[in-house]
LUMSENU-388090 format. One record per residue (C-alpha): x, y, z; residue number from 1. Coordinates in nm, 3 decimals, decimal comma. Layout:
BEGIN
PT       px       py       pz   nr
PT        X        Y        Z  NUM
...
//
This chain:
BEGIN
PT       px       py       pz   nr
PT   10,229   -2,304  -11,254    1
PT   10,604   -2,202  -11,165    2
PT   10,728   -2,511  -11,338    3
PT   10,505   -2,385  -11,621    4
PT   10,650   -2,003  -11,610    5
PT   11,002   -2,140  -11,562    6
PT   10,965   -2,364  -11,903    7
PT   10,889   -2,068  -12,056    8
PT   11,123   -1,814  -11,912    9
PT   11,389   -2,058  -11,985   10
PT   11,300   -2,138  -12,311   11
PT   11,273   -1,765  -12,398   12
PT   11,599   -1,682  -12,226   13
PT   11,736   -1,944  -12,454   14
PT   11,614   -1,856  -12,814   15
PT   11,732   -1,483  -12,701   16
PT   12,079   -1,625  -12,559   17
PT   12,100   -1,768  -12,981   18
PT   12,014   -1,493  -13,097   19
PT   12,259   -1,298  -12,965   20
PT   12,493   -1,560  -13,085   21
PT   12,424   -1,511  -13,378   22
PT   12,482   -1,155  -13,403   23
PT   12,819   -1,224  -13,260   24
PT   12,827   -1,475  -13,547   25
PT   12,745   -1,211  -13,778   26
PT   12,986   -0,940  -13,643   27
PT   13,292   -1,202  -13,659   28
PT   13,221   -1,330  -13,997   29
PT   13,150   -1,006  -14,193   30
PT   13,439   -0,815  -14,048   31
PT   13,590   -0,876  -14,419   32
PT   13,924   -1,140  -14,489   33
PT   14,256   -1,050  -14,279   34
PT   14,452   -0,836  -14,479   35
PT   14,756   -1,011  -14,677   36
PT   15,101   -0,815  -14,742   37
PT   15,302   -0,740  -15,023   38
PT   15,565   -1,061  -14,891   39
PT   15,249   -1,274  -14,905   40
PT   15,109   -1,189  -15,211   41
PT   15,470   -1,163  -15,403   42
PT   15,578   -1,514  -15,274   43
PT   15,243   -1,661  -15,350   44
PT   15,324   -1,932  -15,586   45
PT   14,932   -1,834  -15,761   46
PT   14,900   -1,480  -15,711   47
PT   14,675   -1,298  -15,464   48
PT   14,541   -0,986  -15,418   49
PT   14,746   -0,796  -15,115   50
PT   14,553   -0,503  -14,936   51
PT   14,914   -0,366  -14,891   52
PT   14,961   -0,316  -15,251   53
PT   14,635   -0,156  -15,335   54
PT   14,736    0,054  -15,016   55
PT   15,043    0,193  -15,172   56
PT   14,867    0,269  -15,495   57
PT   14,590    0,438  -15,342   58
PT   14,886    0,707  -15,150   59
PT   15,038    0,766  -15,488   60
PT   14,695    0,842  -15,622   61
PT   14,470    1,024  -15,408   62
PT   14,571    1,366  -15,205   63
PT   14,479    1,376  -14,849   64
PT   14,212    1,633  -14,984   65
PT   13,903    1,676  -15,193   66
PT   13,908    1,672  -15,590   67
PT   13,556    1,686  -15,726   68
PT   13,519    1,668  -16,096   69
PT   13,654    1,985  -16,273   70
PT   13,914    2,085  -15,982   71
PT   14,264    2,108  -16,028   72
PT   14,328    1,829  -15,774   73
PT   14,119    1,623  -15,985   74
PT   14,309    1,702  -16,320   75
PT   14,652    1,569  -16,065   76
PT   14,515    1,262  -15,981   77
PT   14,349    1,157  -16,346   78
PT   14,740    1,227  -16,446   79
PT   14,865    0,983  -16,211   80
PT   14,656    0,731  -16,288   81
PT   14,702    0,748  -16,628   82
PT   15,080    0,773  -16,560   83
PT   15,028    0,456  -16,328   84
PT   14,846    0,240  -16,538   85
PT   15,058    0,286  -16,825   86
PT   15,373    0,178  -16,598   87
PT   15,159   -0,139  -16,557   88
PT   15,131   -0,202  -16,901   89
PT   14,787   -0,130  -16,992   90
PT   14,710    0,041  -17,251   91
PT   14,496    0,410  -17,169   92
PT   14,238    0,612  -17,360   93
PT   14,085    0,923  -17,192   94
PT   13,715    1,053  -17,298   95
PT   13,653    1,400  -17,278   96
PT   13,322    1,550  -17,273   97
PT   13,152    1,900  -17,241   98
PT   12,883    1,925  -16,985   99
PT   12,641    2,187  -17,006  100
PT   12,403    2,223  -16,762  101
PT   12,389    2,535  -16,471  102
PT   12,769    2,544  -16,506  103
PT   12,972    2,419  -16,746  104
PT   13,180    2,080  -16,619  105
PT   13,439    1,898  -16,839  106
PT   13,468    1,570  -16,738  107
PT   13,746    1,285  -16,849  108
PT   13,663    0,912  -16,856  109
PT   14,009    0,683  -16,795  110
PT   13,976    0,374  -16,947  111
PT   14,257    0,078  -16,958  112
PT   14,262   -0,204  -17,190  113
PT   14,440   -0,508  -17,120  114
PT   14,656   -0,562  -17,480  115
PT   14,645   -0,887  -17,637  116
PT   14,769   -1,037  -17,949  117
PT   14,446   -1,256  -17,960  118
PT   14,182   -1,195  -18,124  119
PT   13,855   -1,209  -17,846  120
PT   13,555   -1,202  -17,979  121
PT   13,349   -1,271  -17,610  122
PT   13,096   -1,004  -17,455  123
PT   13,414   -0,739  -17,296  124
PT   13,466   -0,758  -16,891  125
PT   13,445   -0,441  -16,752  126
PT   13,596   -0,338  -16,421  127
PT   13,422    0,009  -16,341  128
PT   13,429    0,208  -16,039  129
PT   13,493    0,704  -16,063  130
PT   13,765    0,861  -15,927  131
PT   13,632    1,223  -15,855  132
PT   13,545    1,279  -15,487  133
PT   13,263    1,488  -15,344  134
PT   13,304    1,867  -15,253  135
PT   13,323    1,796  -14,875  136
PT   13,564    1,508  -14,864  137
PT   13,872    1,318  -14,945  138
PT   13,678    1,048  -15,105  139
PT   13,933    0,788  -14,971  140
PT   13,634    0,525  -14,930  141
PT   13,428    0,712  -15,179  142
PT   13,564    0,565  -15,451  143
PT   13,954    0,577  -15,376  144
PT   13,962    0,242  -15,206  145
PT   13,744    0,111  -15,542  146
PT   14,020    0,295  -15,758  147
PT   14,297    0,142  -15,575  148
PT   14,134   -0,234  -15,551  149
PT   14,022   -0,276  -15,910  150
PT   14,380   -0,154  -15,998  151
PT   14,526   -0,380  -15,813  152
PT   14,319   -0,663  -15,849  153
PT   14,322   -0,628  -16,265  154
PT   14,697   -0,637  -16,242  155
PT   14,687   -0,974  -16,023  156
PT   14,420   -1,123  -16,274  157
PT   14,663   -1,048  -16,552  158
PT   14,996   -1,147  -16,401  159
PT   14,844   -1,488  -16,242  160
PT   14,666   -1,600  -16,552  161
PT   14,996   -1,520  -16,736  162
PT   15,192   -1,730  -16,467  163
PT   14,954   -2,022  -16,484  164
PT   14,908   -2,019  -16,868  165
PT   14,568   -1,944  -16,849  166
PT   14,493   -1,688  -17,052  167
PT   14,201   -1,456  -17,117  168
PT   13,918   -1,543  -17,326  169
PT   13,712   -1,177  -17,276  170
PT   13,885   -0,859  -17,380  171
PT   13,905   -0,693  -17,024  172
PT   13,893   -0,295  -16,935  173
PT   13,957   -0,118  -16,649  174
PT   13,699    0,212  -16,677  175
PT   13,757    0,512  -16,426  176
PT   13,482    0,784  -16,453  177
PT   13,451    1,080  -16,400  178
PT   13,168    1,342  -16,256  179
PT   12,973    1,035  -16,067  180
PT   12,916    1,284  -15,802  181
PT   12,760    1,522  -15,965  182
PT   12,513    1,303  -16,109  183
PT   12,664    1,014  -16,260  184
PT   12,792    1,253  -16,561  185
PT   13,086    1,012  -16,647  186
PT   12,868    0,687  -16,732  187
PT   12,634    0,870  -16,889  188
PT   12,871    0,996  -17,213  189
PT   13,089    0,701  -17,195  190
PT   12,809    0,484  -17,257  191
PT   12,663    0,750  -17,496  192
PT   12,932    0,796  -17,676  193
PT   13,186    0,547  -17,659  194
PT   13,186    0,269  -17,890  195
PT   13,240   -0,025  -17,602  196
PT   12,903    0,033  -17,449  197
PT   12,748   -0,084  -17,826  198
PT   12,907   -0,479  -17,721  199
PT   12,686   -0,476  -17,441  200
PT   12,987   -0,587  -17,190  201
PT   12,966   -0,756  -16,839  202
PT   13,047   -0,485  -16,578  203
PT   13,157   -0,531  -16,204  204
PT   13,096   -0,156  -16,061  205
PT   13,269   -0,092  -15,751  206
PT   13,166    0,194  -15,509  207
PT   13,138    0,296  -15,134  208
PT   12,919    0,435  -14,865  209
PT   13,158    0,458  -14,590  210
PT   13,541    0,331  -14,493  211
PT   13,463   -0,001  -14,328  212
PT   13,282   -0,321  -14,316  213
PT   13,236   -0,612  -14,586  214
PT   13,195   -0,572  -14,954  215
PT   12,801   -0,637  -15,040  216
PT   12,681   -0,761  -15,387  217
PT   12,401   -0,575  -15,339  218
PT   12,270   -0,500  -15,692  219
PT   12,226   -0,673  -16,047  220
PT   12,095   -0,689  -16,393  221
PT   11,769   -0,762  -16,447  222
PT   11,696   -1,114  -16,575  223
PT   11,962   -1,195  -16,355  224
PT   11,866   -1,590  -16,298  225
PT   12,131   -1,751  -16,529  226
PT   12,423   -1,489  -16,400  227
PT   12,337   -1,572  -16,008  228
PT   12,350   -1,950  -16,045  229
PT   12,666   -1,913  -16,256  230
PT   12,878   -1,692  -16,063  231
PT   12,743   -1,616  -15,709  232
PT   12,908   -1,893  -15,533  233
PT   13,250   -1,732  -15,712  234
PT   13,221   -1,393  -15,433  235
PT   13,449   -1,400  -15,211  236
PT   13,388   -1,493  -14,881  237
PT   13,188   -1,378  -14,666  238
PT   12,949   -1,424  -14,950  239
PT   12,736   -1,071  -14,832  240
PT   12,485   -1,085  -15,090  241
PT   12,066   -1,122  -15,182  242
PT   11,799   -1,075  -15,411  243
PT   11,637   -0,847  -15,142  244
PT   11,867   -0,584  -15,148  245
PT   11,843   -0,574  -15,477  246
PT   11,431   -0,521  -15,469  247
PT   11,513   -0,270  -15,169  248
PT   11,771   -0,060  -15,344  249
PT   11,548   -0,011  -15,703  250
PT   11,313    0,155  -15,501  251
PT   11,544    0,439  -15,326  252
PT   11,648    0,713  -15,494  253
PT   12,024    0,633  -15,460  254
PT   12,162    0,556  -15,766  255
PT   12,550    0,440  -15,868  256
PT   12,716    0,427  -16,225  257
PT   12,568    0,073  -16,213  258
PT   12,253    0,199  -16,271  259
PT   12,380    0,373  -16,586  260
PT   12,542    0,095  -16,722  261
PT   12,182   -0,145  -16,671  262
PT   12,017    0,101  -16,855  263
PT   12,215    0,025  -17,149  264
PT   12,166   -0,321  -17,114  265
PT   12,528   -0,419  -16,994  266
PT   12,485   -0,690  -16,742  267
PT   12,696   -0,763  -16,408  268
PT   12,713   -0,674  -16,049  269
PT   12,718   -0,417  -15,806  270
PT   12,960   -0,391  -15,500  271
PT   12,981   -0,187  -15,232  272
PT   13,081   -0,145  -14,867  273
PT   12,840    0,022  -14,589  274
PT   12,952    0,026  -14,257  275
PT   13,180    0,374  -14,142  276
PT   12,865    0,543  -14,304  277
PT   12,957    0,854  -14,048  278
PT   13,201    0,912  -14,274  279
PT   13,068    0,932  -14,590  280
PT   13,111    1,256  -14,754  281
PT   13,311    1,394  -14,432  282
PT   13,652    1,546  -14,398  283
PT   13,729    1,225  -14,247  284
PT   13,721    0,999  -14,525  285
PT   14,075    0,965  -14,541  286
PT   14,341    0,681  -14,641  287
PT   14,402    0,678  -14,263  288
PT   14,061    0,566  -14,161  289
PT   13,997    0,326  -14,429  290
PT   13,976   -0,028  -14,265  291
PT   14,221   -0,251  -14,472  292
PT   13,954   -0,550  -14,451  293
PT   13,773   -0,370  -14,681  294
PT   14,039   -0,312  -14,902  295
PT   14,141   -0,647  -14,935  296
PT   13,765   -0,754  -14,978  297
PT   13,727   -0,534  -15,230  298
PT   14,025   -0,652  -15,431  299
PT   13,919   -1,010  -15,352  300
PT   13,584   -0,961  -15,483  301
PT   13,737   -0,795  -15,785  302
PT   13,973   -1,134  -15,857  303
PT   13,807   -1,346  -15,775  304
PT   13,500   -1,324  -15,989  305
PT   13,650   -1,118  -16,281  306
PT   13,931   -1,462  -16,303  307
PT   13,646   -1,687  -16,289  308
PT   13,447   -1,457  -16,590  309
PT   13,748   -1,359  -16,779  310
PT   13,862   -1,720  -16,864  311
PT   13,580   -1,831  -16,994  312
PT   13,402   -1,726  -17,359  313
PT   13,132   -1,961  -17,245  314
PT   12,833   -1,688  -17,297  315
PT   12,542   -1,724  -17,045  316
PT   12,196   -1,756  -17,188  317
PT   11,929   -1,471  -17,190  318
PT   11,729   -1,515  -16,906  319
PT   11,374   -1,227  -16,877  320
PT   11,336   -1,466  -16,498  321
PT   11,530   -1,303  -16,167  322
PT   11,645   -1,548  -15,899  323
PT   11,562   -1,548  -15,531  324
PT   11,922   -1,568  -15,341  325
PT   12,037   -1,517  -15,039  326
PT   12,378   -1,597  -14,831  327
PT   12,422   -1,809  -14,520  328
PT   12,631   -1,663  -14,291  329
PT   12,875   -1,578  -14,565  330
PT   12,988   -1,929  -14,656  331
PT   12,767   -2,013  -14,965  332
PT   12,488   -1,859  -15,128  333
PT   12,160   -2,049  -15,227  334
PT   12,013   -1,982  -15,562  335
PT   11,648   -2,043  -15,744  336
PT   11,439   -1,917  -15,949  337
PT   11,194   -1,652  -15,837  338
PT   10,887   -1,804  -16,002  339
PT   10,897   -2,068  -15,776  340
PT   10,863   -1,863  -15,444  341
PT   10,481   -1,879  -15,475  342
PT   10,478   -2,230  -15,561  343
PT   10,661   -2,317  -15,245  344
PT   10,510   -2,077  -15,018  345
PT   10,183   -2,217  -15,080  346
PT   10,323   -2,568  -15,033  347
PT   10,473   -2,513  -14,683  348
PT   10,113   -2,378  -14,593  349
PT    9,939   -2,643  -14,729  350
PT   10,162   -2,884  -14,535  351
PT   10,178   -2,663  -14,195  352
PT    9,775   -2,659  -14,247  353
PT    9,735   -3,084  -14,300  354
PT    9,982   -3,153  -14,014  355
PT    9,858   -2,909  -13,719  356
PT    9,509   -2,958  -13,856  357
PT    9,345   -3,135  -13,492  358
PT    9,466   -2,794  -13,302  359
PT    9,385   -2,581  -13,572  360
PT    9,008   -2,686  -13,584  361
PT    8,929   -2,706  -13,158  362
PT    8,811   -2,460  -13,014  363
PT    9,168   -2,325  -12,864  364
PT    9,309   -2,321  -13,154  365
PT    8,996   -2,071  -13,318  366
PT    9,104   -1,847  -13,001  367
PT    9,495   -1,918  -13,072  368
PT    9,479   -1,772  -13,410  369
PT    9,196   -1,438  -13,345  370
PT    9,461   -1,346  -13,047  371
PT    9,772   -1,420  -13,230  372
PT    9,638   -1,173  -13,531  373
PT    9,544   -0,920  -13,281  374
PT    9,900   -0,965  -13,084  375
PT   10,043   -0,903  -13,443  376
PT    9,850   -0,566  -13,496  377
PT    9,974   -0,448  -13,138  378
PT   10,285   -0,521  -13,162  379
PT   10,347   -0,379  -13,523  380
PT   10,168   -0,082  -13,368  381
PT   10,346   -0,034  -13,051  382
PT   10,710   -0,112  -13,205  383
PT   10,632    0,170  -13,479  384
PT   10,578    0,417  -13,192  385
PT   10,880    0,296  -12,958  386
PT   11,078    0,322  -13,252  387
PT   10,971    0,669  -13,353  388
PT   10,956    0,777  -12,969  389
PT   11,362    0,664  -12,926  390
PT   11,492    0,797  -13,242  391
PT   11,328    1,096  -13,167  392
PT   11,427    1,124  -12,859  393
PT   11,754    1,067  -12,925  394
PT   11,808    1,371  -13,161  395
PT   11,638    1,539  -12,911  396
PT   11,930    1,493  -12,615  397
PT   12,174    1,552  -12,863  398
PT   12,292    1,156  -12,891  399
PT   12,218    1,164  -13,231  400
PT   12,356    1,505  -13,386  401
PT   12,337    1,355  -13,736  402
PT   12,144    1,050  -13,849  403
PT   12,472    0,835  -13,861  404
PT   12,735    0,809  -13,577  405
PT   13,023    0,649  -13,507  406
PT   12,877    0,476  -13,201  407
PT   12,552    0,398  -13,398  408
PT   12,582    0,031  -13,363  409
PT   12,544    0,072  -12,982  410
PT   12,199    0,235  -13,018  411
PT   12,071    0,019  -13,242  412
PT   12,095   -0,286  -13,024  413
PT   11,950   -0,068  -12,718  414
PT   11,693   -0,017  -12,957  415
PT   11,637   -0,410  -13,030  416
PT   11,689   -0,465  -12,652  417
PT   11,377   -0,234  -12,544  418
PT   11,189   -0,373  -12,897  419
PT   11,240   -0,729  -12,793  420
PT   11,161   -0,680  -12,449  421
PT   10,816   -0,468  -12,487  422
PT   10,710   -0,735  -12,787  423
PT   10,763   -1,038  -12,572  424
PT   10,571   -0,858  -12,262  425
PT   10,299   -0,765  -12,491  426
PT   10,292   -1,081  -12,651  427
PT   10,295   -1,277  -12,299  428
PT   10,000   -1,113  -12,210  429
PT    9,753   -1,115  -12,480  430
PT    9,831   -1,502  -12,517  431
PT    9,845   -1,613  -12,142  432
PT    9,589   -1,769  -12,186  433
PT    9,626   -2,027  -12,488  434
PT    9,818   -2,337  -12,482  435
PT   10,159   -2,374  -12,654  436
PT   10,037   -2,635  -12,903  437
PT    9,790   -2,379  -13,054  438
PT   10,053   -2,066  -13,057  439
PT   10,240   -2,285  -13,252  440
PT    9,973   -2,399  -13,529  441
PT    9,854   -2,011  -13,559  442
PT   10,198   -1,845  -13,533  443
PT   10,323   -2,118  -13,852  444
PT    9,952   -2,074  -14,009  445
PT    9,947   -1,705  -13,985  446
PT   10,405   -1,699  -14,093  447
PT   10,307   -1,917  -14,413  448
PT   10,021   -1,694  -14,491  449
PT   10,231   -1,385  -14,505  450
PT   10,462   -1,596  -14,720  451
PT   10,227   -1,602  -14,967  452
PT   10,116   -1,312  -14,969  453
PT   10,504   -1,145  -14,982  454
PT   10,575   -1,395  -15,264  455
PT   10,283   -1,263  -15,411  456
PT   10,341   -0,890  -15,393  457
PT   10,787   -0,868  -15,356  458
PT   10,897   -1,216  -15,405  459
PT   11,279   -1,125  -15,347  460
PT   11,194   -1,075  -14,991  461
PT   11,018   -1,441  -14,970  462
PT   11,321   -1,637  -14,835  463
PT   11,307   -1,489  -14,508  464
PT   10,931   -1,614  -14,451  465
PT   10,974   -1,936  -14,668  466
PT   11,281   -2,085  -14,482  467
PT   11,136   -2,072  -14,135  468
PT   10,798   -2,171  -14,279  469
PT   10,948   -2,465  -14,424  470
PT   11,170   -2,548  -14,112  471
PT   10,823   -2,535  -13,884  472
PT   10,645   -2,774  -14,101  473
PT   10,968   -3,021  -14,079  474
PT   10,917   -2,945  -13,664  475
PT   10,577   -3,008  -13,677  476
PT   10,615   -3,335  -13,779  477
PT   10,826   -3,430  -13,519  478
PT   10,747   -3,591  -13,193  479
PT   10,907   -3,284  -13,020  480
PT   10,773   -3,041  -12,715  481
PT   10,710   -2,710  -12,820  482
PT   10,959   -2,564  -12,624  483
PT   11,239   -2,735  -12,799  484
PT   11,044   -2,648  -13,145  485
PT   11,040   -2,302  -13,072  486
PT   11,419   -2,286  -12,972  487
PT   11,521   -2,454  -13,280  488
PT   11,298   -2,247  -13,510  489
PT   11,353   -1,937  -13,372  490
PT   11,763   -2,032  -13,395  491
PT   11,684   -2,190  -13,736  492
PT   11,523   -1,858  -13,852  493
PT   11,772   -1,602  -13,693  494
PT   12,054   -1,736  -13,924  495
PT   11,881   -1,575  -14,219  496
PT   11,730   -1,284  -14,051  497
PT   11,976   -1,167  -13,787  498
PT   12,215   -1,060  -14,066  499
PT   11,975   -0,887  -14,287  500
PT   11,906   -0,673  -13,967  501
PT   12,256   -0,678  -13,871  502
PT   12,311   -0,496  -14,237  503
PT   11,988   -0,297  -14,223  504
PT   12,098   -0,143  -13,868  505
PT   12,401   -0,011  -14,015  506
PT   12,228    0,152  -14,355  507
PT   11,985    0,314  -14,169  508
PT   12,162    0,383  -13,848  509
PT   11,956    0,452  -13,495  510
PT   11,750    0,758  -13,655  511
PT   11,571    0,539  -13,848  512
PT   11,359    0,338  -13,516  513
PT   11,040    0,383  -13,688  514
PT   11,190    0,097  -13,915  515
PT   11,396   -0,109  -13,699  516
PT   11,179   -0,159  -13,380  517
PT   10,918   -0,345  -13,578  518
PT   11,216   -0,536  -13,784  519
PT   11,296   -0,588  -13,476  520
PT   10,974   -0,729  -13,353  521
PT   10,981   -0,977  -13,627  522
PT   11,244   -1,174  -13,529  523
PT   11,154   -1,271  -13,198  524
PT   10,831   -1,389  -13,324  525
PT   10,843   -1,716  -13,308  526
PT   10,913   -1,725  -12,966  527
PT   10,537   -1,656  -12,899  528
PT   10,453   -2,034  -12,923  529
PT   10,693   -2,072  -12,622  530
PT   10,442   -1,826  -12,419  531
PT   10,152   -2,043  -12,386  532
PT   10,074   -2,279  -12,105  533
PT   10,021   -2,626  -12,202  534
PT    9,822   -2,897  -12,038  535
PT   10,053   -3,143  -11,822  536
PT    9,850   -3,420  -12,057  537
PT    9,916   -3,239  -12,451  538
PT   10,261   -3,160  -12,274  539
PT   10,328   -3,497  -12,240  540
PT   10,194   -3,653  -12,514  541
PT   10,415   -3,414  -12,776  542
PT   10,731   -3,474  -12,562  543
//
């Protein structure tokens, strides 16, 4: 029996030790690209985007001070930047446009047109991100870093496909609006009004909720299959992107100028950053707190795939189908269609069913898979009300005076730590009893079966059952124990989930426990198959 419980603590202490590997992982790799000079990017025989530059421009912009639509600080900066991007050589329009509503707000679009000789007849490119700032705030994230990068980043594009004689085959605009905090006044007239919106163009919309942290594709067009499995792999890295957070964000009432443009059937991408959410909207959302990472991802992201769109006329087909995609670890992202989440879910069941079929029909197993379904429903439970308990209590002592904080990330892995811990004690003793072999053929029985049904009912979200699903049935086929199984599955799994969690602890920050603990709880859940007790005999026979 202690060589039993010390199989299992290690194995446990093991899968954990991963997974906090991999949120190291995580936190190294989506820290955003080292930011390059203006030396760098000037002596760059191709040229690259410099977080330096965009720097410079943003200080010549933007006043250490709010200027919301309608302001005389706003009416300074809109003349700077139309000042600015004429000294670039782009050629400016500004939209003006009377809005009536409780007050009366006059609001001027900026938008720059690269000038060409050519004649392009291609869908337009559309870099789009506002300039106005809330009431309460500098707006240095909020969108001056977006102003700054797509500046920047436009005037790189142009100057490097000049220098390596690759020209543009898509007229390209640069669109500033205006009013996007007061309700997203600016795209709405300029795609009421102005004539561009009529050619339906491709738009990369750039905004922010906070001063730090990676740049997230988190949002497309619908129909976005042929788009993704064009262009995704063209992000640059890390690669922070997924069809879930696209299913997740059409349900919240947040809304960008994205959403404007979708409704008029442009098509394109979203792009924002997340993390410094404490600072959203605040006082300090100033140049001087803006994390330089972020600026340089931003203007990265910007060049990188407006370069790879804006020398090609090659027009994309119509697709009505989405893609499922998701990112690994920031390096790549993998791509397919979303009809065939179903078809695959039910295939890794089929095959998890066939191959752990002996365990599934004895007797153990029967118990194995009423106890793991109950362990499910108690943990779910229990993780709900630690969550709520913490987050409440939290507020309560005054460690949480608003929902996001600076030292938020802190919390929220105290609140995993006390999640992981009561799920793995609850877990340990509800299934003390069964052996290993049948934790394993009901945890991967009862994991496929949710796969189904979540391809069934939000399909985007299916990866992060599917994978691991599919991973258990390669395991199960495998001569392995079912500690080493469970270590590599639970591993296996943790590379997609830990940074979905990793991004849905900052979003939601520590006040929102009544989400995260049983998030939480789902990732250590395949380490129940470790918790069972084998006989010396199946132990030996699987090893």
């Amino acid at each position: 029996m202690k060589l039993r419980m010390s199989v299992r603590v290690r194995s446990v202490a093991i899968s954990i030790a991963g997974l906090l590997a991999i949120e190291l992982l995580v936190c190294w790799l989506y820290r955003g690209p080292q930011p390059i000079p203006d030396e760098q990017g000037a002596a760059a025989d191709a040229m690259i985007f410099s977080a330096e530059r965009a720097a410079s421009i943003h200080e010549e912009l933007f006043p250490p001070k709010p200027h919301p639509a309608g302001s005389i600080e706003n009416q300074l900066v809109r003349d700077r930047l139309v000042g600015l991007l004429r000294n670039m050589g782009w050629q400016v329009e500004v939209q003006t446009a009377v809005i009536e509503s409780d007050a009366k707000v006059v609001i001027h679009n900026v938008l720059a047109s690269h000038p060409t000789k050519a004649k392009l007849e291609a869908r337009p490119l559309v870099l789009a991100t506002h300039y106005d700032s809330c009431r309460t705030g500098p707006g240095a994230g909020d969108a001056g870093a977006c102003v700054a990068a797509v500046m920047e980043a436009a005037t790189t594009l142009v100057e490097g496909t000049a220098k390596t004689r690759s020209p543009l085959k898509r007229p390209l605009y640069l669109l500033f609006t205006d009013g996007e905090e007061l309700g997203l006044l600016g795209a709405q007239q300029f795609v009421k009004r102005h004539p561009l919106s009529a050619r339906k163009p491709i738009v990369m919309n750039f905004d922010a909720r906070g001063t730090s942290g990676p740049v997230m594709m988190y949002e497309t067009h619908a129909g976005n299959r042929a788009a993704i499995e064009a262009w995704s792999n063209e992000l640059a890295r890390p690669r922070i992107t997924g069809s879930l957070f696209t299913a997740v964000y059409r349900t919240m009432p947040n809304s960008t100028d994205f959403t404007v443009f979708q409704k008029a059937g442009w098509q394109g991408f979203n792009f924002a950053i997340g993390d410094g959410a404490h600072r959203y909207h605040q006082p300090d959302d100033t140049l001087a707190n803006l994390d330089r990472r972020s600026l340089q991802h931003f203007g990265q992201q910007a060049l990188n795939l407006a370069r790879r769109i804006a020398t090609t006329d090659v027009e994309l087909p119509q697709t009505t189908d989405d893609a499922a995609f998701f990112d690994v670890l920031g390096f790549f992202v993998v791509h397919y269609p979303l009809s065939w989440c179903l078809p695959l879910s039910i295939a890794a069941c089929v095959l998890l069913c066939v191959i752990n079929r002996r365990t599934l029909l004895t007797k153990d197993g029967h118990r194995a898979r009423m106890l793991f379904a109950v362990t499910i429903l108690v943990v779910l439970i229990v993780s709900v009300g630690i969550g709520w308990f913490l987050s409440r209590l939290m507020q309560d002592v005054g460690m949480l005076p608003r929902n996001l904080v600076w030292y938020g990330h802190a919390l929220s892995v105290a609140l995993w730590l006390v999640s992981t811990a009561s799920t793995l004690g609850i877990a340990s003793w509800f299934l003390r009893r069964c052996s290993a072999e049948a934790l394993w053929s009901a945890l991967w029985l009862w994991g496929s079966l949710a796969g189904i049904s979540v391809a069934m009912v939000a399909p985007e979200f299916s990866p992060l059952f599917l994978w691991p699903a599919m991973l258990a049935t390669g395991l199960s086929m495998t001569r392995w124990c079912i500690t080493i199984r469970t270590i590599v599955v639970t591993i296996g799994g943790a590379v997609l989930l830990v940074p979905v969690l990793h991004l849905l602890s900052i979003a939601l920050g520590p006040a929102a426990g009544v989400l995260l603990c049983p998030a939480f709880a789902l990732a250590v859940m395949p380490l129940y198959s470790a918790l069972g007790l084998p006989a010396v005999k199946s132990s030996s026979a699987h090893a």
